[in-house]
Backbone as XML, in Angstrom:
<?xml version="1.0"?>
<chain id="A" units="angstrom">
  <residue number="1" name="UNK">
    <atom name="N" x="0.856" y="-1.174" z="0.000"/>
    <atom name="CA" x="0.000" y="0.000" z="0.000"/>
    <atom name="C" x="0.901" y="1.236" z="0.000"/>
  </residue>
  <residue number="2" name="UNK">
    <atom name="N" x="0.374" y="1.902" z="-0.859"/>
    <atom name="CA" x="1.170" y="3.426" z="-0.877"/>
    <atom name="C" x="0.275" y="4.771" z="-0.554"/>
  </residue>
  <residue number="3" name="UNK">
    <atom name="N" x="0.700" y="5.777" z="-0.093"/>
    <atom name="CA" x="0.418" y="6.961" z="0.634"/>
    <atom name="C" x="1.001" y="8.110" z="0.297"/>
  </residue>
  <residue number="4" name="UNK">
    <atom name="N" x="0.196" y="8.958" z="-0.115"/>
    <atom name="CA" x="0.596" y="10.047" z="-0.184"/>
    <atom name="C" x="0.019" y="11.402" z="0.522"/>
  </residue>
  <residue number="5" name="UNK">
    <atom name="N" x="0.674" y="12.138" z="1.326"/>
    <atom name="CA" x="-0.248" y="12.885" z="2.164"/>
    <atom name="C" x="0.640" y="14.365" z="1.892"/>
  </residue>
  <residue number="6" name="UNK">
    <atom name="N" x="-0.891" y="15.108" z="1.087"/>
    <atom name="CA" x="-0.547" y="16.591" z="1.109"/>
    <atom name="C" x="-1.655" y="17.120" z="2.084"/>
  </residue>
  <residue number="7" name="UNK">
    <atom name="N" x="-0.375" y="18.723" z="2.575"/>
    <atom name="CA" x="-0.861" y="19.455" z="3.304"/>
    <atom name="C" x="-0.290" y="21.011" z="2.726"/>
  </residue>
  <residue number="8" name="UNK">
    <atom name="N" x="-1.728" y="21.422" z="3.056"/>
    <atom name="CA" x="-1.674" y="22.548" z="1.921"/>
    <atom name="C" x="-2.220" y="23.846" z="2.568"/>
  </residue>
  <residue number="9" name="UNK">
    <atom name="N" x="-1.466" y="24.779" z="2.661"/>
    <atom name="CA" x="-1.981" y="26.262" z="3.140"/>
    <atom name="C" x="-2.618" y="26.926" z="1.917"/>
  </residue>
  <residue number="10" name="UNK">
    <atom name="N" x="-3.657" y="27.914" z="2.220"/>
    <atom name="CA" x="-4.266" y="28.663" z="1.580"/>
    <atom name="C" x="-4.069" y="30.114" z="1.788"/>
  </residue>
  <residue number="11" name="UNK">
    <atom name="N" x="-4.371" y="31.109" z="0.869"/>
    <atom name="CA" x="-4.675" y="32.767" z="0.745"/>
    <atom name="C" x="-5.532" y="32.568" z="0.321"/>
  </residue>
  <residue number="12" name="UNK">
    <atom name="N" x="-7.083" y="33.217" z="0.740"/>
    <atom name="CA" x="-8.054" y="33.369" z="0.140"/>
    <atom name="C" x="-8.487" y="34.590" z="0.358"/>
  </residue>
  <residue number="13" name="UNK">
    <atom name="N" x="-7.981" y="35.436" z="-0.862"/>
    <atom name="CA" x="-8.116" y="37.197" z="-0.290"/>
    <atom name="C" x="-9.311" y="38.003" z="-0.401"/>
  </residue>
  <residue number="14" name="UNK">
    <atom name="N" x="-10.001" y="37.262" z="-0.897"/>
    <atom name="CA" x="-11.591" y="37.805" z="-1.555"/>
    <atom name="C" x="-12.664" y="37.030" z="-0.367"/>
  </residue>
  <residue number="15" name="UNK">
    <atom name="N" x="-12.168" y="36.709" z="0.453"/>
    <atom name="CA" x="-12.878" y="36.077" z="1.695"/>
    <atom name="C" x="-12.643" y="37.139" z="2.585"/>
  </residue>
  <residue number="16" name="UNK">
    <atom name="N" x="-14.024" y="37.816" z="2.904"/>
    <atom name="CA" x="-14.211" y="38.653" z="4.034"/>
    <atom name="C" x="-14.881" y="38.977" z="4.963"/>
  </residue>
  <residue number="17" name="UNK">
    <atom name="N" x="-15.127" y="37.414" z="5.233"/>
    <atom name="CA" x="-15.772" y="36.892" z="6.334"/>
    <atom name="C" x="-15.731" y="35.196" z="6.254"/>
  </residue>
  <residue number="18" name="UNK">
    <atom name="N" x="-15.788" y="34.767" z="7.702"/>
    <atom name="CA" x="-15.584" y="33.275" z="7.647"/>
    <atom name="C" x="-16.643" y="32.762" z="6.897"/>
  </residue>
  <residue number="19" name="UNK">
    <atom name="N" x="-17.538" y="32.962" z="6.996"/>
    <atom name="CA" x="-18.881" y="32.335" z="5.988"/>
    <atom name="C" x="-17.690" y="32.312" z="4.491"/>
  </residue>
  <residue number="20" name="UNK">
    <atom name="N" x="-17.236" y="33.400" z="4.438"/>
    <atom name="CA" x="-16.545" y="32.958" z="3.097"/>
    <atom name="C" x="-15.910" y="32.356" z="2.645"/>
  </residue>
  <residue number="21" name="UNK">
    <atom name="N" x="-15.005" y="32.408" z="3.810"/>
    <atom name="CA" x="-14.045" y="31.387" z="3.778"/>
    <atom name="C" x="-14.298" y="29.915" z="3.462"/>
  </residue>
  <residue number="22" name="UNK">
    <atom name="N" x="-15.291" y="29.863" z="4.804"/>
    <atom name="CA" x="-15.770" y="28.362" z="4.561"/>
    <atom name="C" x="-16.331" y="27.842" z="3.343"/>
  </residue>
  <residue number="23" name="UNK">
    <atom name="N" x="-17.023" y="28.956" z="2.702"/>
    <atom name="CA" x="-17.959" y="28.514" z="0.929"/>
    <atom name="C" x="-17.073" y="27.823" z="0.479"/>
  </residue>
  <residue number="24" name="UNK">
    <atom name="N" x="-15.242" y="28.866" z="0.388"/>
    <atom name="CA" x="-14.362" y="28.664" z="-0.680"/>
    <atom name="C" x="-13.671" y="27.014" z="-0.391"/>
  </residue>
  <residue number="25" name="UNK">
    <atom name="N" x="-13.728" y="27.394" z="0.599"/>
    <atom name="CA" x="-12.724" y="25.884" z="1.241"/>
    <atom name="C" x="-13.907" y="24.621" z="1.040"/>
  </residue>
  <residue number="26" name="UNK">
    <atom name="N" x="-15.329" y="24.560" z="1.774"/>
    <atom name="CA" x="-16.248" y="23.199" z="1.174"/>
    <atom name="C" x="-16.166" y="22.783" z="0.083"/>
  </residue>
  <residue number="27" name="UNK">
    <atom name="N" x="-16.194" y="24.268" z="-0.961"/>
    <atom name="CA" x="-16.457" y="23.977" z="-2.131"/>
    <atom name="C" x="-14.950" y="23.412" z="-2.953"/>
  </residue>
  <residue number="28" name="UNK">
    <atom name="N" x="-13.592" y="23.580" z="-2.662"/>
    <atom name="CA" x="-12.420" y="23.265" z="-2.619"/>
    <atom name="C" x="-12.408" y="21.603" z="-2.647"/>
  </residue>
  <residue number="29" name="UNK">
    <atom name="N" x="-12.756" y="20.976" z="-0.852"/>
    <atom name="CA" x="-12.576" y="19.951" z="-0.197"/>
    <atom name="C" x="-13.740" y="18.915" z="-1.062"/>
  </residue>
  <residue number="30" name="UNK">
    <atom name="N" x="-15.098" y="19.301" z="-1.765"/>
    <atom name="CA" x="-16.053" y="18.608" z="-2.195"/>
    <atom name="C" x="-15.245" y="18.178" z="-3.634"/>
  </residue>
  <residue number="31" name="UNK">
    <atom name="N" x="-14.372" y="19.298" z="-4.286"/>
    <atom name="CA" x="-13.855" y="19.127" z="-5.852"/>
    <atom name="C" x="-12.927" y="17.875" z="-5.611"/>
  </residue>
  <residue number="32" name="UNK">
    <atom name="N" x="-12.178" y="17.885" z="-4.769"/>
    <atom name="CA" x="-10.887" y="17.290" z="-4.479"/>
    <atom name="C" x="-11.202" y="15.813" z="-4.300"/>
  </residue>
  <residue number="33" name="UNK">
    <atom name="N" x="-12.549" y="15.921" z="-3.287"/>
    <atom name="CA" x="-12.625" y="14.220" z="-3.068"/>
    <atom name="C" x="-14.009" y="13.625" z="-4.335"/>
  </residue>
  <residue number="34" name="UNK">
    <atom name="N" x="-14.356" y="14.206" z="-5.044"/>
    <atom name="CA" x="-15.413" y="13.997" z="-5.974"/>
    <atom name="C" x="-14.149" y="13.639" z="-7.476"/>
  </residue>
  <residue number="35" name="UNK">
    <atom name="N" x="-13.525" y="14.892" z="-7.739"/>
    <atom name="CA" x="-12.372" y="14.121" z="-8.990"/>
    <atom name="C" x="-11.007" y="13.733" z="-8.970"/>
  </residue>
  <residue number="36" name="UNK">
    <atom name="N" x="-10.918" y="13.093" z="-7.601"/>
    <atom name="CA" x="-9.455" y="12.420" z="-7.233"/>
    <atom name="C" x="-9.584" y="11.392" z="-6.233"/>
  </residue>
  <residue number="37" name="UNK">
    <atom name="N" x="-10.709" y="11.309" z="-5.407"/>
    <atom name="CA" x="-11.130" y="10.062" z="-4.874"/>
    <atom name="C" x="-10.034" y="9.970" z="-3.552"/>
  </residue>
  <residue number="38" name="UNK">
    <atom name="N" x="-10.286" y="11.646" z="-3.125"/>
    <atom name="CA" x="-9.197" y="11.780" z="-2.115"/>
    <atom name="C" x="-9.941" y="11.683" z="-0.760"/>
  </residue>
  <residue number="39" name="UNK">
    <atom name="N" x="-9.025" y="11.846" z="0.873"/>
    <atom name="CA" x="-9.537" y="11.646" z="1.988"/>
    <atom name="C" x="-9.213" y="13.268" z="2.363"/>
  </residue>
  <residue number="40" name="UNK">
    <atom name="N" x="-9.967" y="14.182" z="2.183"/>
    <atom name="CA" x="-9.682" y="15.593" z="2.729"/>
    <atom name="C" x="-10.001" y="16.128" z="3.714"/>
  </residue>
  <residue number="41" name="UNK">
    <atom name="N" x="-9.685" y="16.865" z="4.451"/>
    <atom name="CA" x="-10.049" y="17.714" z="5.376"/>
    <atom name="C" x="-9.654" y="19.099" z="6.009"/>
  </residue>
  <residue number="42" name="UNK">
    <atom name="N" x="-10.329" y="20.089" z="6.367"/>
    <atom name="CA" x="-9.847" y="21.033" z="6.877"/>
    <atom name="C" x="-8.972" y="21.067" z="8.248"/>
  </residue>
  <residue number="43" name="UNK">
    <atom name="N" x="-7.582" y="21.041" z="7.736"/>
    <atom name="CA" x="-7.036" y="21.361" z="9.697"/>
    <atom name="C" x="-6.547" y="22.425" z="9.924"/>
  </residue>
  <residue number="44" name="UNK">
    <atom name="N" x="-5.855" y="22.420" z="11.080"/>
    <atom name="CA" x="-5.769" y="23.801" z="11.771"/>
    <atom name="C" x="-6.477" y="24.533" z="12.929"/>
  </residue>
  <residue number="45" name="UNK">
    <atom name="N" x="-6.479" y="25.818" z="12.624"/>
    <atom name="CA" x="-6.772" y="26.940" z="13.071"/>
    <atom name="C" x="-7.646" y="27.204" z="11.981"/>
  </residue>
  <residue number="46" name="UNK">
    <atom name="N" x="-9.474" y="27.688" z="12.373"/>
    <atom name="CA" x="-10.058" y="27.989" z="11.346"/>
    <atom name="C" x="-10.266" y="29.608" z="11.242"/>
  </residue>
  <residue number="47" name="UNK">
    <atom name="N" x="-9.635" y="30.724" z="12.325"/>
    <atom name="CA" x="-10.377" y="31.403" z="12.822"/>
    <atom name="C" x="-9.904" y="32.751" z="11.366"/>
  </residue>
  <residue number="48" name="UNK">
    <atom name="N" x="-9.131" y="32.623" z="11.155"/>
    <atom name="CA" x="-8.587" y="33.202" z="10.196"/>
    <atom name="C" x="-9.065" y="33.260" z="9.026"/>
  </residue>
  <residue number="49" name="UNK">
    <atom name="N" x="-10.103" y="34.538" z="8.435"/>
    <atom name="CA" x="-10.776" y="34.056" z="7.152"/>
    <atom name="C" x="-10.200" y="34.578" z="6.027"/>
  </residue>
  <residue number="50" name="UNK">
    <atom name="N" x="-8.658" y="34.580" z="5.658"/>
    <atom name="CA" x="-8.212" y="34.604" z="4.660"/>
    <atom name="C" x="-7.195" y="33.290" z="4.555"/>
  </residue>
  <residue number="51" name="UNK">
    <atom name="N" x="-7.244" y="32.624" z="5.447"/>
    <atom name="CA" x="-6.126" y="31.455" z="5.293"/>
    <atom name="C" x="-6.921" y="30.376" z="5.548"/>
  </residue>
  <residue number="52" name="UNK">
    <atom name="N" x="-6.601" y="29.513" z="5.433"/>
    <atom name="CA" x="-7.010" y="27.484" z="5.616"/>
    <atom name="C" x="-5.941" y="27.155" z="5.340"/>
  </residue>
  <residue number="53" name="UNK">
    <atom name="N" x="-5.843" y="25.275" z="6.047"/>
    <atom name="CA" x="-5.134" y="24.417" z="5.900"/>
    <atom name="C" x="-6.118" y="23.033" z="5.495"/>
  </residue>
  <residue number="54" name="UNK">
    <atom name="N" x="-5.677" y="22.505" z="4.442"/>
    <atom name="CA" x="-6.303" y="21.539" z="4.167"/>
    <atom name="C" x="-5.059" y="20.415" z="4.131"/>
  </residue>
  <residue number="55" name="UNK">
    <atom name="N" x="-6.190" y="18.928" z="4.580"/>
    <atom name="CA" x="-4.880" y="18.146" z="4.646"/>
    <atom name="C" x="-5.633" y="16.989" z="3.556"/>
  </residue>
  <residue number="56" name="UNK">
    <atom name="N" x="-5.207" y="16.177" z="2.934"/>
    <atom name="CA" x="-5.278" y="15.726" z="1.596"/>
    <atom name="C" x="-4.615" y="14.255" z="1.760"/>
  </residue>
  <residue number="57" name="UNK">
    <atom name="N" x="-5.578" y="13.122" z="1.626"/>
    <atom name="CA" x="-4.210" y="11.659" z="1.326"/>
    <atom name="C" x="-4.885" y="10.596" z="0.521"/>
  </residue>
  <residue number="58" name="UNK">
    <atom name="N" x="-4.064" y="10.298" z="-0.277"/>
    <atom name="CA" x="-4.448" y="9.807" z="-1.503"/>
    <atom name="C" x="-3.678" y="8.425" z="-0.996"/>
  </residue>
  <residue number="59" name="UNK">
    <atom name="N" x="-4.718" y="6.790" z="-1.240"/>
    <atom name="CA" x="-3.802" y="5.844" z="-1.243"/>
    <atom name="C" x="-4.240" y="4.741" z="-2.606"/>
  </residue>
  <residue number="60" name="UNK">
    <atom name="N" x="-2.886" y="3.918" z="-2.815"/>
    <atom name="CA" x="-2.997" y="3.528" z="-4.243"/>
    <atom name="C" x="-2.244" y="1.842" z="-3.515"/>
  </residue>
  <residue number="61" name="UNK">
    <atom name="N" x="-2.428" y="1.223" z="-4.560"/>
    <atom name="CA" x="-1.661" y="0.003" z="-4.575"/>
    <atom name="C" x="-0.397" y="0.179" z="-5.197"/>
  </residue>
  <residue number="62" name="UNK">
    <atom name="N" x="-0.610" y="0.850" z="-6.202"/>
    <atom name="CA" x="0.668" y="1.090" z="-6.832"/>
    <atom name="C" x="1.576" y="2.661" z="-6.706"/>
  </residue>
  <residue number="63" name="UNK">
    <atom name="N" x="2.583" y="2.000" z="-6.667"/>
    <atom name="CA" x="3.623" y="3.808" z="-6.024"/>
    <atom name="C" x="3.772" y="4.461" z="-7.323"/>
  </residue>
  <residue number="64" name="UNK">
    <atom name="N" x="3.715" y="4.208" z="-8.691"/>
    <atom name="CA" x="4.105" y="4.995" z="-10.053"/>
    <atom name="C" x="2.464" y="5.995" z="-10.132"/>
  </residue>
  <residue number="65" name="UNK">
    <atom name="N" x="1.558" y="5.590" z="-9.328"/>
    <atom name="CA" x="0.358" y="6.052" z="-9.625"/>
    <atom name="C" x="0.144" y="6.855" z="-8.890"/>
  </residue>
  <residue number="66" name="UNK">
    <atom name="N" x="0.470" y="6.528" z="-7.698"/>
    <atom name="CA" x="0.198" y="7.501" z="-6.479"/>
    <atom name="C" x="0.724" y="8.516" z="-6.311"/>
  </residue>
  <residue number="67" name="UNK">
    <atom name="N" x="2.016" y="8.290" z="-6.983"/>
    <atom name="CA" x="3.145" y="9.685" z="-7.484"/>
    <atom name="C" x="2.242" y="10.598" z="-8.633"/>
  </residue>
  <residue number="68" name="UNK">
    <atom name="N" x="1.737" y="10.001" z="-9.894"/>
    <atom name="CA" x="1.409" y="10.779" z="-10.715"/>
    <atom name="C" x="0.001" y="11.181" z="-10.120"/>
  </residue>
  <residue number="69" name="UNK">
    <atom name="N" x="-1.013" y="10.813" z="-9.080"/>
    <atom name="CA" x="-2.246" y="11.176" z="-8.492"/>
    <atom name="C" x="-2.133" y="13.077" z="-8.008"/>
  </residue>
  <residue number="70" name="UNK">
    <atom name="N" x="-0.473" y="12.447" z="-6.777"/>
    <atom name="CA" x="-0.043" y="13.861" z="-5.999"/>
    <atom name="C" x="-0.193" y="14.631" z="-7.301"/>
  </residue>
  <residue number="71" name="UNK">
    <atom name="N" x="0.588" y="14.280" z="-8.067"/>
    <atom name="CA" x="1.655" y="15.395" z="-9.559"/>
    <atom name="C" x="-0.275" y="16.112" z="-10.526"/>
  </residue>
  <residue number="72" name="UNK">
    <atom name="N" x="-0.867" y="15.439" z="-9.952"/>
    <atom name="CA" x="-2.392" y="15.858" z="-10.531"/>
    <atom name="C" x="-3.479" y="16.737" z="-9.466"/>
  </residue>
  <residue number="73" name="UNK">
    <atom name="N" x="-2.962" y="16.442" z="-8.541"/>
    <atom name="CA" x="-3.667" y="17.275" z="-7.701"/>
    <atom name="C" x="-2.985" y="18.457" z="-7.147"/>
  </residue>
  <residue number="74" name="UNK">
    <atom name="N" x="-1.406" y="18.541" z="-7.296"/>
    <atom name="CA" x="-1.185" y="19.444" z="-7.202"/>
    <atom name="C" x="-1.084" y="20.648" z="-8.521"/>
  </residue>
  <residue number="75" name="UNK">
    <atom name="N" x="-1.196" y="20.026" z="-9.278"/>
    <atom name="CA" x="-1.598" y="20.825" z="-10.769"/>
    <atom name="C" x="-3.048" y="21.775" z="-10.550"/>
  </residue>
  <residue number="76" name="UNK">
    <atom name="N" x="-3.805" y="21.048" z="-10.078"/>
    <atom name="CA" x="-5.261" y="21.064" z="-9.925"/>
    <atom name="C" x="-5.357" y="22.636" z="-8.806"/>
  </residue>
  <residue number="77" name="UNK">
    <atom name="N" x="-4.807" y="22.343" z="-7.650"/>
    <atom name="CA" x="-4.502" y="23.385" z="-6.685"/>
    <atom name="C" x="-3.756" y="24.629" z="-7.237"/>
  </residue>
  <residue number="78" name="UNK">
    <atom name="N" x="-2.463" y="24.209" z="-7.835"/>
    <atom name="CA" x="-1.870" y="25.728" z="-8.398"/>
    <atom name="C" x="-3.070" y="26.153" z="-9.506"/>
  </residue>
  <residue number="79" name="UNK">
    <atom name="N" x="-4.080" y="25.929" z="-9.998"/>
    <atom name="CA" x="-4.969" y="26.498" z="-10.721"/>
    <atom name="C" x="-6.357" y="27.145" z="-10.174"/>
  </residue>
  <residue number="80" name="UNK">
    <atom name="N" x="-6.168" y="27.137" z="-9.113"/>
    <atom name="CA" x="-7.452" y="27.579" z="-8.361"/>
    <atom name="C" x="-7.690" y="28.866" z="-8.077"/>
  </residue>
  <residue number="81" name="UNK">
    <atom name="N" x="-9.124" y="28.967" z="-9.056"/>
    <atom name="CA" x="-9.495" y="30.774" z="-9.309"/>
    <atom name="C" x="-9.504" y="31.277" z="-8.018"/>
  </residue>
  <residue number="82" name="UNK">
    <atom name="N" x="-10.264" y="30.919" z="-6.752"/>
    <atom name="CA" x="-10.939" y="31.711" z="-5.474"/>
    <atom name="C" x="-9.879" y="31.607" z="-4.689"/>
  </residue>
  <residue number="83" name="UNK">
    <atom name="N" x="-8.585" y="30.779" z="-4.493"/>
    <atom name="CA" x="-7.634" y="30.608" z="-3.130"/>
    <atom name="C" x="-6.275" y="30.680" z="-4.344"/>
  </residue>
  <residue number="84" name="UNK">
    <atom name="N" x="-5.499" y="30.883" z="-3.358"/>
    <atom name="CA" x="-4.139" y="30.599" z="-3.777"/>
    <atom name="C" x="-3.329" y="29.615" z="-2.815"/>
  </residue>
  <residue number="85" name="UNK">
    <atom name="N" x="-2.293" y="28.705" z="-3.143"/>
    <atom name="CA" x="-1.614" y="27.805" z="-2.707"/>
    <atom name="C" x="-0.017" y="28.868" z="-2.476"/>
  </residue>
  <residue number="86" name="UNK">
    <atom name="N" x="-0.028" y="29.534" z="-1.223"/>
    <atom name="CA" x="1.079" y="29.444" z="-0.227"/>
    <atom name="C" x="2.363" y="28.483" z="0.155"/>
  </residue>
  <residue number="87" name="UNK">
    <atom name="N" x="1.726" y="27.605" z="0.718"/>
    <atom name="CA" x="2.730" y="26.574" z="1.159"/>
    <atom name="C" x="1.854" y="24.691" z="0.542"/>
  </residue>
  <residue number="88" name="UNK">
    <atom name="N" x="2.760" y="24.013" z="-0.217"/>
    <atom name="CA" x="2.503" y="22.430" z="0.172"/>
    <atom name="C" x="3.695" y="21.701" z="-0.040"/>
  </residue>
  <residue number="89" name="UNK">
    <atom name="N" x="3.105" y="20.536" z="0.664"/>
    <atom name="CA" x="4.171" y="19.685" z="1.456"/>
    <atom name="C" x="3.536" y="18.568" z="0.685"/>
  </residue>
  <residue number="90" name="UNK">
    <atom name="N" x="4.346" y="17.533" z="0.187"/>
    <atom name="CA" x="3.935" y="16.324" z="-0.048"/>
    <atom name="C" x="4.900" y="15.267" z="0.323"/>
  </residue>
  <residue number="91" name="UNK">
    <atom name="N" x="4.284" y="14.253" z="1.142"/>
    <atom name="CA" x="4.966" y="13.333" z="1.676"/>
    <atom name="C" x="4.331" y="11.555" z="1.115"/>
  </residue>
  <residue number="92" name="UNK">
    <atom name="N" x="5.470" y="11.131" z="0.973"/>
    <atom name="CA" x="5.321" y="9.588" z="0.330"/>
    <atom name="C" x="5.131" y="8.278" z="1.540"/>
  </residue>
  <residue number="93" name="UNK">
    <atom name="N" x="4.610" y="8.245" z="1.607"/>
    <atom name="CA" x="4.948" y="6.783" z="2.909"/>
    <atom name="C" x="4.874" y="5.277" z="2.402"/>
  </residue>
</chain>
């Protein structure tokens, strides 16, 4: 079994209020596990409504796949109209 676990900070500057925040980020966390068949969630500190942390883990049988899954979802994230990607981390286990 292979693992891949991203964790991913957000800027969401057009969020100006947590209600907003939260729209941008559900609506984020619903894309992610609907066209990548990922395990997502919001962590952190939520109190902050221009930032989130989402944590992200994708598992595969095979490691050539699970590599190109990350290499697709992080494509997916650097393209995102409402947030911007700050900081991610991707780790292999």
């Amino acid at each position: 079994m292979y693992v891949a676990i991203l964790q991913v900070e957000l800027s969401i500057p057009d969020a100006d209020t947590l209600k907003g925040r939260r729209r941008v980020v559900r609506s984020l966390v619903d894309r992610l596990r609907q066209r990548f068949g990922a395990a997502v969630s919001e962590v952190g500190v939520a109190d902050e409504h221009h930032v989130a942390n989402i944590g992200i883990a994708l598992v595969s049988s095979d490691a050539k796949l699970i590599r190109k899954l990350a290499q697709r979802v992080r494509e997916f994230l650097e393209n995102l109209r409402d947030a911007e990607v700050t900081d991610l981390q991707v780790e292999f286990l």
